[in-house]
N, C-alpha and C positions, 0 to 999 in steps of 0.2 A: 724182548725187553729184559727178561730175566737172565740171561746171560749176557747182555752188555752189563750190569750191575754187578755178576758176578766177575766178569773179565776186568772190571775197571776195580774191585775190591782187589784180586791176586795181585795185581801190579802195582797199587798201593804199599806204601808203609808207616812206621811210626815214623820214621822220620818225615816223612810231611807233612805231618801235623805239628812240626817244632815250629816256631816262629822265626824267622829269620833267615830258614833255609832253604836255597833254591834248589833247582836241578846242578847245577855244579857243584855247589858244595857239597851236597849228599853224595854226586858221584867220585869227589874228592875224596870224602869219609871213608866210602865204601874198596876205593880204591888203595886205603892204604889200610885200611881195619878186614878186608876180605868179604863181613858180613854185620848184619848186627846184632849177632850174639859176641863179635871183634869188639864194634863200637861200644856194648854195655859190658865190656871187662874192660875198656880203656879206662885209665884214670887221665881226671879231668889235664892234668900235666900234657900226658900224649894228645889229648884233642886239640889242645890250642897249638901243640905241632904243624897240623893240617891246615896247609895255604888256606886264608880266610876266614878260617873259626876265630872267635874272637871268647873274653873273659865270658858277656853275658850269653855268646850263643851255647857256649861246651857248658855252663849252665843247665841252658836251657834244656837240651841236648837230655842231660844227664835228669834231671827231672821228669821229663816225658818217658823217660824209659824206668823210672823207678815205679810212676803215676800208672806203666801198663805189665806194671810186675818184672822187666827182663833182668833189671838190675839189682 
């Protein structure tokens, strides 16, 4: 039990917890920022780059990552 919880927290991220964003778009993100310490030096400019991000998601985005310290 205790290492399915742990296996399903490792493969987690902050970006799951943004609103708005599935599995494609984070693997969009991730594919053109590399990681997400990429994603929290982008400025919000370069995120709405990224097929699909939109004004309120690179937001969103960037909140979540301020709310868990990366940014």
């Amino acid at each position: 039990y205790h290492r399915t919880l742990r296996g399903k927290r490792a493969l987690s991220s902050v970006l799951d917890e943004v609103e708005g964003l599935g599995k494609v778009k984070i693997k969009a993100l991730l594919e053109e920022f590399k990681d997400i310490s990429g994603i929290a030096n982008a400025k919000k400019e370069e995120l709405l780059k990224v097929k699909g991000i939109g004004e309120k998601q690179a937001e969103n985005i960037i909140r979540k990552l301020k709310e868990k310290g990366l940014k």
